[in-house]
C-alpha positions as CSV (number, residue, x, y, z in Angstrom):
1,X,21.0,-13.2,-36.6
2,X,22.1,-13.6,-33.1
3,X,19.2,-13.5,-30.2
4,X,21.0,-11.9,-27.1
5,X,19.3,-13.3,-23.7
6,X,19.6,-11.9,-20.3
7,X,22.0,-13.8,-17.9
8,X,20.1,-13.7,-14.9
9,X,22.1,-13.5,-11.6
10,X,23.1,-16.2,-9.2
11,X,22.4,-16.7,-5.6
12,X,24.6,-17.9,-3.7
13,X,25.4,-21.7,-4.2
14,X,25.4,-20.8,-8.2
15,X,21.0,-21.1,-8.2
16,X,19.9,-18.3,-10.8
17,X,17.4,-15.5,-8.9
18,X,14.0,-16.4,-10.5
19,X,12.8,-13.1,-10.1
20,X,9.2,-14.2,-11.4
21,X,8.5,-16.1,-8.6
22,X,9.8,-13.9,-5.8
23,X,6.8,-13.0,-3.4
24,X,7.9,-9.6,-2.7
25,X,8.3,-8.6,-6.4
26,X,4.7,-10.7,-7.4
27,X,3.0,-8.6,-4.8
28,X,4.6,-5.6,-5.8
29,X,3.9,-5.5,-9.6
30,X,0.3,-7.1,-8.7
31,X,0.0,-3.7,-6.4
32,X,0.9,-1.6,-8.7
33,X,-1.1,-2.5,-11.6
34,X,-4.3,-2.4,-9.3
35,X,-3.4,1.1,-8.4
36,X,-2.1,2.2,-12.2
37,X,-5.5,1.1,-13.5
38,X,-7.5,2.9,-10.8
39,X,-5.2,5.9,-11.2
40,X,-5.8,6.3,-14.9
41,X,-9.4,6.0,-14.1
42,X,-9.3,8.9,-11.6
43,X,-6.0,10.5,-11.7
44,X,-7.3,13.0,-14.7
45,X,-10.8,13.3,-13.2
46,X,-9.5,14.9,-9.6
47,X,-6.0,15.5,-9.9
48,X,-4.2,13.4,-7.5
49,X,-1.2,10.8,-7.9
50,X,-1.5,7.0,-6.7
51,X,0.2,8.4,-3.4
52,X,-2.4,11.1,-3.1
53,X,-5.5,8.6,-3.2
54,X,-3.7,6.1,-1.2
55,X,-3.4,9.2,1.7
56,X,-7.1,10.0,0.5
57,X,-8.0,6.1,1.1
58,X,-6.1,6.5,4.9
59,X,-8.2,9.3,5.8
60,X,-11.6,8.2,4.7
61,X,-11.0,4.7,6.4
62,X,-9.7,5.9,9.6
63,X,-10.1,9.3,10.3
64,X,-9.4,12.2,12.0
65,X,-5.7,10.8,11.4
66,X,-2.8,12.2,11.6
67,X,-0.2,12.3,8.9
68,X,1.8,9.8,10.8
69,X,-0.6,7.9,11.0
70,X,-1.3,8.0,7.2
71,X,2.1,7.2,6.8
72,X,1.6,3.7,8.8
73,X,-1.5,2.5,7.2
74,X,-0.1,3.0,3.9
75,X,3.7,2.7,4.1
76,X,3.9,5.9,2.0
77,X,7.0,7.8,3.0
78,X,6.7,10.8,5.3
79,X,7.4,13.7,2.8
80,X,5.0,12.1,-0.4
81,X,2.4,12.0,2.7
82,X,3.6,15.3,3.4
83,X,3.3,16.5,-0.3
84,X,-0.1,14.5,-1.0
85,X,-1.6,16.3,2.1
86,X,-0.5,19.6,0.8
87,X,-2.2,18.5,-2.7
88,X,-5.4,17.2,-1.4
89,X,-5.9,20.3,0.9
90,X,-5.3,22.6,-2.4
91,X,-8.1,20.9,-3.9
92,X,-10.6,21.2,-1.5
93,X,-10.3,17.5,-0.5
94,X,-9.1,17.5,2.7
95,X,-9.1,19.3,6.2
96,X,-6.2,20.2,8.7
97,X,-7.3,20.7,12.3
98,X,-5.5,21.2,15.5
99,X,-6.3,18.3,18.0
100,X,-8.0,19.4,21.1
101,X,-6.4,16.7,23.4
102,X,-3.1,17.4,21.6
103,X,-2.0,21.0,20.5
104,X,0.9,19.8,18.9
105,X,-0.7,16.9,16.4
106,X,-2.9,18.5,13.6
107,X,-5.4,16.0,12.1
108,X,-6.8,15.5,9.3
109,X,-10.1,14.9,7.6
110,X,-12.0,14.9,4.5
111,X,-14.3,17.5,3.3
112,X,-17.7,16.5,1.3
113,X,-15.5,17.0,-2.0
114,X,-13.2,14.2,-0.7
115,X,-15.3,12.1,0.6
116,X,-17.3,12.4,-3.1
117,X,-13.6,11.7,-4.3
118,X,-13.2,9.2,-2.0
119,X,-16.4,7.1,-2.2
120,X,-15.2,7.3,-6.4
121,X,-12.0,6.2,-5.7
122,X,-12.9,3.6,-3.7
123,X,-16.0,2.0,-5.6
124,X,-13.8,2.3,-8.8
125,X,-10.9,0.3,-6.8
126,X,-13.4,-2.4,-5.8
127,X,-14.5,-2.9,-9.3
128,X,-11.0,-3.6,-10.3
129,X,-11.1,-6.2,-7.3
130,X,-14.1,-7.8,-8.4
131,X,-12.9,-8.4,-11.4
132,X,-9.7,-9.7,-10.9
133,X,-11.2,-12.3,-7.9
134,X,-14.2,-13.5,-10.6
135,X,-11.4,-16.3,-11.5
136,X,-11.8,-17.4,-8.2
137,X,-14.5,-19.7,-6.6
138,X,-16.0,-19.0,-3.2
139,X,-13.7,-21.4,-1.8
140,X,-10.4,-19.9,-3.4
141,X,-11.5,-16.6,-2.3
142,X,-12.1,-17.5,1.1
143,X,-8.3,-19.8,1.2
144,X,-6.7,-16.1,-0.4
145,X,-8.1,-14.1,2.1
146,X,-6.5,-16.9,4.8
147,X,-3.8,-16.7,3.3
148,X,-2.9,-13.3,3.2
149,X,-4.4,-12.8,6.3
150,X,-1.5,-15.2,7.8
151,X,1.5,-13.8,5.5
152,X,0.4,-10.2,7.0
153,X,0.3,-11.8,11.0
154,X,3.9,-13.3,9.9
155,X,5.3,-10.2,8.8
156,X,4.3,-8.5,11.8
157,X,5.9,-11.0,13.6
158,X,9.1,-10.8,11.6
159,X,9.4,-7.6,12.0
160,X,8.8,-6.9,16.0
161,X,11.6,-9.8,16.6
162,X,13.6,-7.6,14.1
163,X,12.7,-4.7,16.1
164,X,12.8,-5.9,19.6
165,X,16.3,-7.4,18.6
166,X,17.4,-4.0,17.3
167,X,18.5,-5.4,14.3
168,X,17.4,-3.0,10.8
169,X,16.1,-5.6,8.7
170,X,14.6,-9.7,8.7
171,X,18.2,-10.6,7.6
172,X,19.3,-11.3,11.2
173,X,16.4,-13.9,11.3
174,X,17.8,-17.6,11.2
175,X,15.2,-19.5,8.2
176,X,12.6,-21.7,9.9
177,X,13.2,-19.4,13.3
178,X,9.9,-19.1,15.1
């Protein structure tokens, strides 16, 4: 019997992509797990997609917000804000109201439902947390959360040079450019 394998692609130079150790794709699948378990927790239970709680999440943290806003904390794509707005307002969870410094800008806020939603969501999220960080010692915690904290600083960075050099993308940045 013959075992077929998957050639993996090559970079440039003839290097295979080692997909597993990527930092973007690690993050990504690590994400999504987090939010597929609390999802099947609470999905059933109030009705509402991972892009529906993570709007739900925005709100609750930092609102009255606008749907722009929601948008920028959670780098959910305009029209999934747009339908996870329309969703959470259909079930009671959240409120649209025109700003009174703004007439243009609607805000938005959650009712007691959401916030009962909400304060679910979010306990059930940091459960998940917990569990995964128990692995972790004090010290490890405290070096992740440096960490991350400086990765997120550095990608801000990247990404205003990106944007003050009007260029779409980090590509145009030369590697070990400061």
């Amino acid at each position: 019997m013959r075992v077929l394998t998957k050639k993996i692609p090559a970079l440039p130079g003839g290097r295979a992509l080692d997909l597993e150790r990527r930092l973007s794709y690690r993050f990504s699948i690590f994400a999504t797990k987090i939010i597929r378990s609390v999802a099947d927790m609470y999905g059933p239970k109030y009705g509402l997609l991972p892009s529906g709680w993570k709007t739900m999440a925005a709100i609750g943290r930092y609102g009255p917000v606008s749907a722009k806003q929601v948008c920028a904390y959670t780098t959910v794509e305009p029209d999934k804000v747009s339908r996870a707005v329309d969703r959470l307002e259909e079930l009671g969870f959240v409120r649209r109201t025109q700003d009174t410094s703004d007439r243009r800008r609607v805000v938005l806020t959650l009712s007691p439902a959401g916030r009962n939603a909400y304060g679910d969501i979010e306990h059930a999220t940091r459960i998940v947390e917990m569990k995964l960080l128990d692995c972790l010692s004090s010290e490890e915690r405290r070096t992740l959360d440096r960490i991350l904290a400086k990765l997120e600083n550095r990608m801000a960075q990247c990404l205003n040079r990106a944007k003050s050099a009007r260029t779409p993308s980090l590509l145009s940045w030369r590697h070990g450019a400061h």
